[in-house]
N, C-alpha and C positions, 0 to 999 in steps of 0.2 A: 175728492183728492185736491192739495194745495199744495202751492211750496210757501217753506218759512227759510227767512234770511236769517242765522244767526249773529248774535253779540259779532261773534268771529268771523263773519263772513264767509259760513259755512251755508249752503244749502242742504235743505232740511223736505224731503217729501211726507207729508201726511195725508190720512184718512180719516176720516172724523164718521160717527155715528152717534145714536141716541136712542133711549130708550124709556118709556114711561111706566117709574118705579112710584109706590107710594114710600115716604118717609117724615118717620113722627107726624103719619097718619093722615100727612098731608098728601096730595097729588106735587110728584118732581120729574122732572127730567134730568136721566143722566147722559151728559154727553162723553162718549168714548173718545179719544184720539188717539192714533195707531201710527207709527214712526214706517214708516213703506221707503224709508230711503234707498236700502240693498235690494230691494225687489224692484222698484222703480229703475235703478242704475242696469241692473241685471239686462229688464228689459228693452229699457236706450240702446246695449250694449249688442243685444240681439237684432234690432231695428237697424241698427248702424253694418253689424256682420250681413246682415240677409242682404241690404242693399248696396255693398260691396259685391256681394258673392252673386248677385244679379249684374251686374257690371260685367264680372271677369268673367262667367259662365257665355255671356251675348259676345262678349269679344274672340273668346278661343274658339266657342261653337263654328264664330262665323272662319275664323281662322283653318278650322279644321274640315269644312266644309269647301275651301278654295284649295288646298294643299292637295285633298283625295282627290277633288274634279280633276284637278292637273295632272295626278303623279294614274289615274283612273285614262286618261285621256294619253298618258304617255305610254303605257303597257297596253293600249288597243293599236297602236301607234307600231310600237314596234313586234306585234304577231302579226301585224297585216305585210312585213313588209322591212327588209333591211336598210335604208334608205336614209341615210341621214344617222348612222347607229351610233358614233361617235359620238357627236352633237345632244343624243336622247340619252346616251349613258349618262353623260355627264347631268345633263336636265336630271334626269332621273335622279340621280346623287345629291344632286340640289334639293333636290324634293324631300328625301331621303332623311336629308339635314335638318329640314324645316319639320318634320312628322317628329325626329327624335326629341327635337327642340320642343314641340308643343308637349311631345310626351311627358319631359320632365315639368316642364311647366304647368300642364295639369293638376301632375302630381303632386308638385308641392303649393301652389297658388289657389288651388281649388279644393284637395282633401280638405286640408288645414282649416279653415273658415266652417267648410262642412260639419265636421268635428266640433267643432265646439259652437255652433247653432245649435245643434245633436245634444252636445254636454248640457252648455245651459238651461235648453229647454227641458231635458229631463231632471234638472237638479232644481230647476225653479217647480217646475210637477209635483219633485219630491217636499223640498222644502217649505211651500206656500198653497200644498193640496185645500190646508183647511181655509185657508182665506182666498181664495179664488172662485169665481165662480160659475157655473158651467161652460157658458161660452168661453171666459177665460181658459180651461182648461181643454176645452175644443179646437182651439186656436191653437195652443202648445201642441197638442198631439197633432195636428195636421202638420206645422212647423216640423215636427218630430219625423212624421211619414214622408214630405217632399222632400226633405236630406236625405235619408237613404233613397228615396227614387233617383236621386238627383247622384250618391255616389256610386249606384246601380252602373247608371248610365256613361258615369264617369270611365267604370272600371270595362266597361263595352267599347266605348271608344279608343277606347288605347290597348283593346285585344286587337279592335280591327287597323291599329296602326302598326300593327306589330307586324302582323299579318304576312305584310308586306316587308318589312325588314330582317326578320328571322334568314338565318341559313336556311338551303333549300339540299335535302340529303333527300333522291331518290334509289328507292328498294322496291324490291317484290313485297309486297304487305296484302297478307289477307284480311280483307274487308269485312269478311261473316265471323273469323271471329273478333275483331274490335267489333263489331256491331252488337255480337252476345255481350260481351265484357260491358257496353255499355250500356245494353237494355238489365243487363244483375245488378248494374252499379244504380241506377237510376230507380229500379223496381225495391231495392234492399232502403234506400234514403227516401222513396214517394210513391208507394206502390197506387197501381189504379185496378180498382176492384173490375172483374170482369175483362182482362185485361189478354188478349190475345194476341202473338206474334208469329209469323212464318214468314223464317230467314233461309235463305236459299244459301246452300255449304259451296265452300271450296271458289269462292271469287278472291281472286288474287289477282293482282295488277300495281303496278310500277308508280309509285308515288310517295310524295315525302311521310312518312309515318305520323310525324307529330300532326302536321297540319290539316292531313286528313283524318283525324281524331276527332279537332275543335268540329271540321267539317261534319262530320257526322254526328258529332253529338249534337249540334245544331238543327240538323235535320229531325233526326229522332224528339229531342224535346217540343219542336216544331208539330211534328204529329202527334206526341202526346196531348200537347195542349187541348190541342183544336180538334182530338178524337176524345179525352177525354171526359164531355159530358155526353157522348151515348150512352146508350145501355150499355150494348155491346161492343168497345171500343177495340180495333184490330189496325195491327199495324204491318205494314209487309216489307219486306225487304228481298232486292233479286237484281235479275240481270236479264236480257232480253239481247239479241240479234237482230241487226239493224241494216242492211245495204255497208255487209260487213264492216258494221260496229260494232262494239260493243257497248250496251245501254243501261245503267246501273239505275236503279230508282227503288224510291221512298215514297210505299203509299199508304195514305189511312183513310178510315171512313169516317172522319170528323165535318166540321158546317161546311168545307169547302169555302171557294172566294166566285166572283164574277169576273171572267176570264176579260172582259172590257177591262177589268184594272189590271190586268196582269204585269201591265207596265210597270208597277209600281213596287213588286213583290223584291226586287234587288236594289233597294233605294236605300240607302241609311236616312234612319228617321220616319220611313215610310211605314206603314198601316193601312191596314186593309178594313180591321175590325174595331171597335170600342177598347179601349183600355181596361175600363168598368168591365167587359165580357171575359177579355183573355190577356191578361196582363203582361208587359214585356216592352223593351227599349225601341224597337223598329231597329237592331244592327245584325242581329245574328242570320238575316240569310242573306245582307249585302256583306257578313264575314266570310259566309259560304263561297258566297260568287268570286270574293277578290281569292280565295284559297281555290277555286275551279281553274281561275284564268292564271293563276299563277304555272298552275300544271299545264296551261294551255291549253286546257279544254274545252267544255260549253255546258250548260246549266241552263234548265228551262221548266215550267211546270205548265199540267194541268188541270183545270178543274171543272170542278159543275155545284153553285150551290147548292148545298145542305145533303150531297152526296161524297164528299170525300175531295180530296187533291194527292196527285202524282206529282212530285220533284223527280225529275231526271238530269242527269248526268252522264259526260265521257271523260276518258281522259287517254292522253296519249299511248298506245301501247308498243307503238312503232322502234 
């Protein structure tokens, strides 16, 4: 590949090739030349988005990362304790502002660029499959797969900033059946062969509807995952009595973790397992946690590898 300067002072990218033809009987070489200027540009264009969209992904991340510590730090702050409550409303609010703000700003600063990394690379796939060649189109399809990881992740962060922003409407909501609704809904879109559940009827308790939805669906996908590759993958759903609590948990018989990390299991970003094993953002059970404490409860699991894990949970019924 070369550039050529036109008459006009146009840049010109080519590809040159060769091949040895006989003609009028003699031994010749032909040499090919191939005009790559819209495919060269294309991919400038893509090198140029990608390394933008590495910029502004490192800056919000960190953005978004200092905002949750704080406004995470500000609601442990005020369940311990009324003290200063004026002063943390307001903080809180501030916070508040800053979460909505990044929200938007993700959304448009980060899809956009995403999108059309996405575009071009599938339009260059499509339109230059024949003259590409393998690693070139290895390259594209990887480009192709870390966009959507990356607006996966996008669309996780800014559940879990909601999270926290949403109206908060507490009702009597029974649990057993969102939990059926969500294992039909789940089993009808990704069923898992061999797939058992025993859901304990008639738990009802005082909580925001919506929120404890996201909450449980998170749970539940949680144990599908990671039950998933058994044989026999069972998932349970119930309630237990506790130094009059009540103790609601999510258990399955999937690899389990090492309760040494347990620390890490409500971390956004955090992982426990390979990505390569069980794929997913590391948000959805610190979306859990910030939707338990919102309710003012407590969230905690247990485990033992390669035997299963218990999430447990309370929440106020007072």
């Amino acid at each position: 590949m070369f550039r050529l300067i036109t008459r006009n002072n146009d840049i010109k990218w080519l590809e040159m090739g060769a091949a040895l033809i006989n003609y009028e009987r003699r031994p010749a070489t032909l040499n090919i030349v191939t005009d790559i200027t819209e495919r060269k540009r294309t991919e400038d264009e893509i090198l140029r988005l990608n390394a933008g969209l590495e910029k502004n992904v490192a800056e919000r991340t960190h953005e978004l990362r200092d905002s949750q510590l704080a406004l995470l730090n500000l609601v442990d702050d005020l369940n311990q304790g009324s003290r200063g409550l004026t002063s943390a409303y307001d903080a809180l609010n501030a916070v508040n502002k800053e979460l909505a703000s990044f929200s938007y700003s993700v959304s448009h600063d980060l899809r956009a660029p995403l999108r059309s990394i996405d575009g071009f690379s599938q339009a260059l796939l499509e339109d230059c499959w024949d003259k590409l060649d393998d690693d070139g189109k290895k390259y594209l399809e990887r480009i192709r797969q870390a966009t959507q990881r990356m607006g996966a992740l996008i669309d996780d962060m800014l559940n879990l900033a909601r999270v926290t922003q949403s109206e908060f409407h507490q009702e009597p909501v029974d649990l057993s059946k969102m939990v059926h609704a969500i294992v039909d809904a789940n089993q009808q879109s990704n069923s898992l062969n061999g797939l058992t559940f025993n859901i304990q009827e008639h738990i009802v308790i005082p909580s925001d509807r919506r929120l404890m939805h996201i909450a449980l669906t998170n749970l539940l996908d949680n144990a599908l995952k990671f039950a998933g590759k058994q044989e026999h993958p069972h998932i349970e759903f119930g309630a237990i009595v506790k130094d009059s609590r009540r103790i609601i948990f999510v258990r399955d018989n999937g690899v389990g973790f090492d309760m040494n990390y347990a620390g890490k299991l409500f971390g956004a970003f955090q992982r426990l397992h390979r990505a390569d094993e069980f794929p997913g953002t590391g948000i959805g059970l610190a979306t859990v946690q910030r939707i338990i404490n919102r309710h003012g409860g407590q969230i905690w699991a247990e485990s033992e590898v390669g035997k299963g894990a218990t999430f447990y949970f309370t929440l106020p019924e007072g």
